[in-house]
N, C-alpha and C positions, 0 to 999 in steps of 0.2 A: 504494500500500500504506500500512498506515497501523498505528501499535501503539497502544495503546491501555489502558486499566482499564476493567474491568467497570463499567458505567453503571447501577451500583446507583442512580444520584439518578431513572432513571428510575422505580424502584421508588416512592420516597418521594414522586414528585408522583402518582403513580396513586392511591397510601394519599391524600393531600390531595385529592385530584378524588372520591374514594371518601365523605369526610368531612363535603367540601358537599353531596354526596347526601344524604347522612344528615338535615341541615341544611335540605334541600329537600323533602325528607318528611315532617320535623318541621311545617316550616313550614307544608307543603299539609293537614296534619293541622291547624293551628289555625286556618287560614283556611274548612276545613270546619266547623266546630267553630262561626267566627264568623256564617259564612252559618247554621246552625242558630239561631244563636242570634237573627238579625233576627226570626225568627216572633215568639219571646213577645217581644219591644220592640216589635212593630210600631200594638198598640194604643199605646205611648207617644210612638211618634214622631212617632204622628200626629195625635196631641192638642198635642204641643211646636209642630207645625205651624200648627194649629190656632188656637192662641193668638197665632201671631205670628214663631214662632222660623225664623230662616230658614236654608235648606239648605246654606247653606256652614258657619252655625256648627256647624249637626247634624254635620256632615262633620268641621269638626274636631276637635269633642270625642270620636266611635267615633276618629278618627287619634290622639287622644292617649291614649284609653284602649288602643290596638294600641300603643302607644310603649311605654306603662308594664309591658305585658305582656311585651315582648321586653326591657327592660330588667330585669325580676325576673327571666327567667327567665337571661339572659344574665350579672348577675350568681350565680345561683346555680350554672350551667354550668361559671365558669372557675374555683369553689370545687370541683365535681366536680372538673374536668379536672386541678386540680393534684393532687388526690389519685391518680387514678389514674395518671396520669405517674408519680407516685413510684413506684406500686404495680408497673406497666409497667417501670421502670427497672431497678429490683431484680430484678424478677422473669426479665425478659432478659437481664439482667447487661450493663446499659450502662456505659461508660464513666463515671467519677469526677468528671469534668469537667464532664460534662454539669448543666447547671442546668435544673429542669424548672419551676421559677418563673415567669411571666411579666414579661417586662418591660414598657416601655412604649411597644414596639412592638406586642406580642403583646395589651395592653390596646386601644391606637387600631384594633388591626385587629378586634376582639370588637364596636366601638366601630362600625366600618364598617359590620360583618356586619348587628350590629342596626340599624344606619340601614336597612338596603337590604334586610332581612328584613323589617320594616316596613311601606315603599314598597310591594314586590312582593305580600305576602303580605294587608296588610291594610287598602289601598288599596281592590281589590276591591270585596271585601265592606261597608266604607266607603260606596262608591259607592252600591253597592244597597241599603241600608238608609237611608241618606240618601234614597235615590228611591221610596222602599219598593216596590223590586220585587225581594224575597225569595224570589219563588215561581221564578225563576226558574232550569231547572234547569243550562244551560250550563254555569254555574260550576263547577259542584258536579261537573257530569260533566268536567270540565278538570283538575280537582285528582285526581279518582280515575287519573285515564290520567298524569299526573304521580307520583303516587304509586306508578302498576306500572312504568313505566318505571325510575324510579331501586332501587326494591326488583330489577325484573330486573336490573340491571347489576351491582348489588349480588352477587346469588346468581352469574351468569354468572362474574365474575372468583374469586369464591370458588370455586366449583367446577374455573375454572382450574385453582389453586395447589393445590386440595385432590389433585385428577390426577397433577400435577407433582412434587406429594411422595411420592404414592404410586409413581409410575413410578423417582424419583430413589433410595428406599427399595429396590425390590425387579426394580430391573434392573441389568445387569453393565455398568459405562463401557468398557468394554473393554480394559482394561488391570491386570492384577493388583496395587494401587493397596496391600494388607494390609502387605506385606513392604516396601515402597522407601521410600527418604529420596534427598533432592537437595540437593545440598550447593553451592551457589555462592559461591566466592569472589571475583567480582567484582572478579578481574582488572583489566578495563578503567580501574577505577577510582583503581588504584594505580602505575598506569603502566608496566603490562606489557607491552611488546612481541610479538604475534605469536609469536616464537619464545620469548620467555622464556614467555610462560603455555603453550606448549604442553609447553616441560620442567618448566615446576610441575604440569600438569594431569596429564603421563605420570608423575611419581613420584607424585603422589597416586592415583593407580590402582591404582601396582603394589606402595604401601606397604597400600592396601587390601585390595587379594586375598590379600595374605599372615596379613590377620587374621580370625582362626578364626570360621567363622559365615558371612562374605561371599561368596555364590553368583558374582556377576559387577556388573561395574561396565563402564560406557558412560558418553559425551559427548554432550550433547545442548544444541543454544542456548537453546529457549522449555520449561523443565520443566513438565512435569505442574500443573494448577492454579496458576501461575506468576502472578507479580503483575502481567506485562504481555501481551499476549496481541497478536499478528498475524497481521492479517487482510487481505483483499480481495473485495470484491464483484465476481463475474464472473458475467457472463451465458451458460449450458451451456442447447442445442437449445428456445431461448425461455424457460427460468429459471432467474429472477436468485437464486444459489446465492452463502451466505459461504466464500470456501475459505481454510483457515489452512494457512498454511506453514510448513516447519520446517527445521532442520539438523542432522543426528545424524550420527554414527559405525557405524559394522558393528555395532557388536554392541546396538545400541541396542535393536531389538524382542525380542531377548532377554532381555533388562536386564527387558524393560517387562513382559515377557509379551505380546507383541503377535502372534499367528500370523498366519504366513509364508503367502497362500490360493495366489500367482502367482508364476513367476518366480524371483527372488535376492535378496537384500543388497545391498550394497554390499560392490567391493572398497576395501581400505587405498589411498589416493591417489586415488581416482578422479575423473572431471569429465565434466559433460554428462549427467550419468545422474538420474534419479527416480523415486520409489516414492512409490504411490498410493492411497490407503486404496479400498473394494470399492465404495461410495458413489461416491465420484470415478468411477471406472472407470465402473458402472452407469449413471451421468450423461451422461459423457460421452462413452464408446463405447457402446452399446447394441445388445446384442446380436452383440457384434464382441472379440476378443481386444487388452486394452491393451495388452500386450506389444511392446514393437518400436515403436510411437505415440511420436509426435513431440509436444511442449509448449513454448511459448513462438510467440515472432515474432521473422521477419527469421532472422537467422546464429544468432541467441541460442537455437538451442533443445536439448534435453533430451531425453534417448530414455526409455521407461518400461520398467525392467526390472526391474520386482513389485511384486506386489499384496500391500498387506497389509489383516487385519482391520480395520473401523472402532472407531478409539480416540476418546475426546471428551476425549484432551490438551488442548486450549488454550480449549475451551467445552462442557461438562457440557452447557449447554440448547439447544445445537444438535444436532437429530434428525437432521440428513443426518451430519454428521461426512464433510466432505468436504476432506480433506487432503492433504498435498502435504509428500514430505521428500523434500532436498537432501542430498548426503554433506558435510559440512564439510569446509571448507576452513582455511588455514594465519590467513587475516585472521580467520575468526571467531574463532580461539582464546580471545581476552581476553575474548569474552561466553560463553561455554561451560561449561556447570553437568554435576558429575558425578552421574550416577544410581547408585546403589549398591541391588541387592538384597540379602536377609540370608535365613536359614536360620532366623534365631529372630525374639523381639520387636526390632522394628527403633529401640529407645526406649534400650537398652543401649548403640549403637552413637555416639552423637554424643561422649561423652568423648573416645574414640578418637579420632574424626576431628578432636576440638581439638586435639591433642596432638600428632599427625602435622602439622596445619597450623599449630602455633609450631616444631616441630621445620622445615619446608621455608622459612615466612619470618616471624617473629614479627610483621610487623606484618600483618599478613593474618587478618579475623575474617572466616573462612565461615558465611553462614547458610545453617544445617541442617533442615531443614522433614522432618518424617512425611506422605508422604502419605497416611495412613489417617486423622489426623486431618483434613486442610485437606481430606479428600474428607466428612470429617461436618460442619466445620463450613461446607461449602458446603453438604450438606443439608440442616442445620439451621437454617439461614438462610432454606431456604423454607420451612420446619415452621412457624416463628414468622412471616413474611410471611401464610403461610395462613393459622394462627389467628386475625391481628388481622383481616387482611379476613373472615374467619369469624364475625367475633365482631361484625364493622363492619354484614353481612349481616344474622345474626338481629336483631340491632337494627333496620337498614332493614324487614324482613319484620315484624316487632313493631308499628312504628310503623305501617306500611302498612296490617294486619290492624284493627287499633284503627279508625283513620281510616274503611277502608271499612266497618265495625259501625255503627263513628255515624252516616256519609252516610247509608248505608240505613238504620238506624234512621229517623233523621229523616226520610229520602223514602216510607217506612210509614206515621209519623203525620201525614205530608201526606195520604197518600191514604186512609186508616182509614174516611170515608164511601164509598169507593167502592170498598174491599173488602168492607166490609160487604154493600153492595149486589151485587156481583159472586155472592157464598157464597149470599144471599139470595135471587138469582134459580136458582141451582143449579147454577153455574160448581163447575166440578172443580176442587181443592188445585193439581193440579199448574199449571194453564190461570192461575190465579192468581197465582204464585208465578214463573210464568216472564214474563206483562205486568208485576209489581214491579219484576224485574230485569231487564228488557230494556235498560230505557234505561242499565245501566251496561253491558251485552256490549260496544256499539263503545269507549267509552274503557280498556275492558281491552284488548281488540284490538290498540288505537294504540298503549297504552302498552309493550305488550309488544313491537310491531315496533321501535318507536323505542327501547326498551332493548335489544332484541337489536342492532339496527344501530349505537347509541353503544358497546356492549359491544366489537363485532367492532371499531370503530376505536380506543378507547382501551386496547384490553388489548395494543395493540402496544408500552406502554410496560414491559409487564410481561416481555416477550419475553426479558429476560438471565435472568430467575426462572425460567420454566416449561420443567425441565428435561423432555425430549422428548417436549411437548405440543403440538402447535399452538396460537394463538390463537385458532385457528376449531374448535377441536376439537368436532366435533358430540354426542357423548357430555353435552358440561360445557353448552352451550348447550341442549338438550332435557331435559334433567335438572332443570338451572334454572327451564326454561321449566314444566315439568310440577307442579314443587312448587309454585313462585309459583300457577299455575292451580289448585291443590288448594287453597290458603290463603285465596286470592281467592274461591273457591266457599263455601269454609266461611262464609269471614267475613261472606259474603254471606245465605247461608242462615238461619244464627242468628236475626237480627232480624225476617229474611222469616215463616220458621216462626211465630214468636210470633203475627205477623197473622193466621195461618187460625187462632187460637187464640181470635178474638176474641168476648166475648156478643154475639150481634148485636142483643139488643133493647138494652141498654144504648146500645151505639153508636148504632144508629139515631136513641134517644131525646137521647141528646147531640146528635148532630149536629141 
């Protein structure tokens, strides 16, 4: 078993892996850009040639001019970037402390990017125009299947979080979450004994219930969206399921709002007994009554006597909600956090509960948490997660759109003799418009399997965010897949169009 914090940092490497995407689209956008660009040099290169100039120096002057270009633009980048960091900062309400400056760390590493943006992107094209074999179209189809791969992983995980926030928005966690606060005093930490936190936790009860407003109050060890969360990975009839465990008192799913579907409570005292959320049960008896079912190994085990509703107490973005409560016992006392429901706004209530707790032992500061709020601002966390990779996306799809206009542009006014010819002999619009764009169908193809397949492994980083979504959610992955495919069509058609637009005696006479 193991406790744990919410592994929000997986969040923030998925935003960075999201970011070099961006950076890789950019990139494959300029390296398109430069293979267009070898046609009109190629009468110069080969005069350079001609006279004497030889191929490595060709090589490294297009290298130094890809240098100069990732260094203009990379200094212009982290003038952006710090602005909008500020903009970002504010706007999210980030912490004070935070400095959105660069150092120079954050410099050498711009410093890297552009080395190896460079190398990778315009290396290449380098190559080919130094060799002056421009025409060739491989490249060009490498960069577009580059450029739909990262725009799909892009949209995929936006689509994710966009799911995740709509589901976390306007579905119930199972637990009436409006009215409660949990109040821990944190016993343990002040050196209470078992017995002594259990007659601080029972006067604080029943100084509770005596004040106007307070519906019921319960004991509970891991509260409601609590800063530590316990778990284990167990394996139920071939899958591998998270089960969170708990410890409560009788009156707890009252407290919570949790209905009662099987079975009992807990009695006061009791030992060997467990209650199992309806998930649990469906898991792992199927089709058979939990009830009376045995839990644990060896002498150690546990009889189940009720089922209750599935609550997502201890992880909102887990959709099984497959749990497991224990009746507390006398040792948990000192970790034991009171739940208090209320009748009215539950925001009135925390003077009270200071007062009552300098009145039982002045050195004792309970933190008092709303859970209506920590349940928004755990929604709101993916709202704003959404947006940026939202925001990350149309950027990548922007970038993407652009990239593939120009390739096909430029693979049109490669081939403008031999559409001409085509229209010429009496070839139909369409028959012509589908041999221009043939040759990018497979690198769409590739790129989109290979974004969907990066998508499915790296969105498992996103797993603590996407409150009860799968990663593999087919909805967000066909969705993605179908827009990218409309944008890639358009961007495609544009340039194509223009060609059957063409004078054909003009052309002719040109060519």
């Amino acid at each position: 078993m193991q406790v744990m914090q919410p592994e929000m940092y997986q969040v923030a490497a998925m935003v960075g892996v999201l970011t070099l995407l961006i950076l890789a689209v950019a990139c494959a956008n300029l390296g398109g850009l430069m293979l267009a660009r070898a046609v009109t040099r190629e009468h110069e290169i080969g005069i350079r040639i001609a006279i004497g100039a030889g191929r490595g120096r060709i090589f490294r002057q297009l290298c130094t001019e890809s240098l100069l270009m990732a260094t203009l633009g990379s200094l212009a980048g982290l003038s952006v970037g710090c602005v909008v960091l500020r903009i970002a900062a504010k706007e999210l309400d980030g912490p004070g402390w935070v400095n959105v400056t660069p150092d120079w760390r954050g410099l050498l590493f711009t410093v890297g990017m552009t080395l190896l943006a460079t190398v990778f992107f315009g290396l290449a094209p380098a190559l080919q125009i130094a060799r002056q074999r421009q025409r060739k179209t491989v490249a060009r189809q490498i960069l577009v299947g580059a450029q739909v791969a990262a725009s799909c992983v892009l949209l995929i995980v936006a689509g994710l979080l966009l799911r995740a926030t709509q589901h976390a928005l306007y579905t119930d966690p199972g637990f009436g979450y409006e009215q409660l606060l949990s109040i821990d005093a944190q016993l343990g930490h002040h050196g209470y004994t078992p017995t002594a936190a259990k007659a601080y936790l029972g006067e604080m009860q029943s100084r509770l219930l005596a004040v106007p407003g307070v519906k019921s109050v319960a004991l509970v060890k891991l509260p409601p969206l609590g800063h530590t969360v316990s778990r284990e990975r167990r394996e139920i009839n071939g899958r591998a399921l998270l089960m969170y465990p708990n410890w409560a008192e009788p009156g707890f799913f009252k407290t919570m709002g949790i209905p009662l579907r099987l079975g009992r409570t807990f009695y006061p005292g009791e030992k060997h007994v467990v209650i199992v959320s309806e998930s649990m049960a469906r898991e792992q008896w199927p089709g058979q009554s939990p009830l009376g079912q045995q839990i644990g190994d060896g002498d150690a085990k546990d009889t189940v006597v009720g089922v209750v509703g599935d609550a997502h107490i201890n992880a909102l973005s887990d959709d099984d909600a497959v749990e497991q409560y224990w009746p507390a016992q006398l040792d948990d006392m000192p970790a034991m956090v009171v739940m208090a429901r209320v009748a009215a706004e539950p925001g009135s209530l925390p003077p009270t509960v200071k007062t009552i707790s300098e009145r039982l032992d002045p050195k004792v500061f309970p933190e008092i948490r709303q859970l209506k709020l920590l349940y928004h601002d755990n929604v709101s966390g993916v709202e704003k997660i959404a947006m940026v990779v939202s925001l990350i996306g149309m950027v990548a799809v922007a970038l993407a759109g652009i990239g593939i206009i120009g390739l096909v542009a430029f693979t049109v006014s490669q081939r403008t003799k031999e559409i001409a010819i085509r229209i010429a002999l009496g070839a139909k619009p369409a028959a012509v418009l589908a041999a221009v764009l043939q040759q990018f169908s497979w690198p769409v193809a590739l790129g989109l399997v290979v974004g969907a397949g990066f998508a499915a492994a790296a969105s498992k980083l996103l797993r603590v965010a996407l409150y009860g979504v799968s990663n593999l959610d087919p909805a967000s992955y066909a969705g993605a897949i179908a827009v990218l495919l409309a944008i890639v069509l358009v961007a495609a058609l544009l340039p194509a169009r223009r060609a059957l637009r063409l004078d054909l005696a003009k052309t002719l006479h040109y060519e």
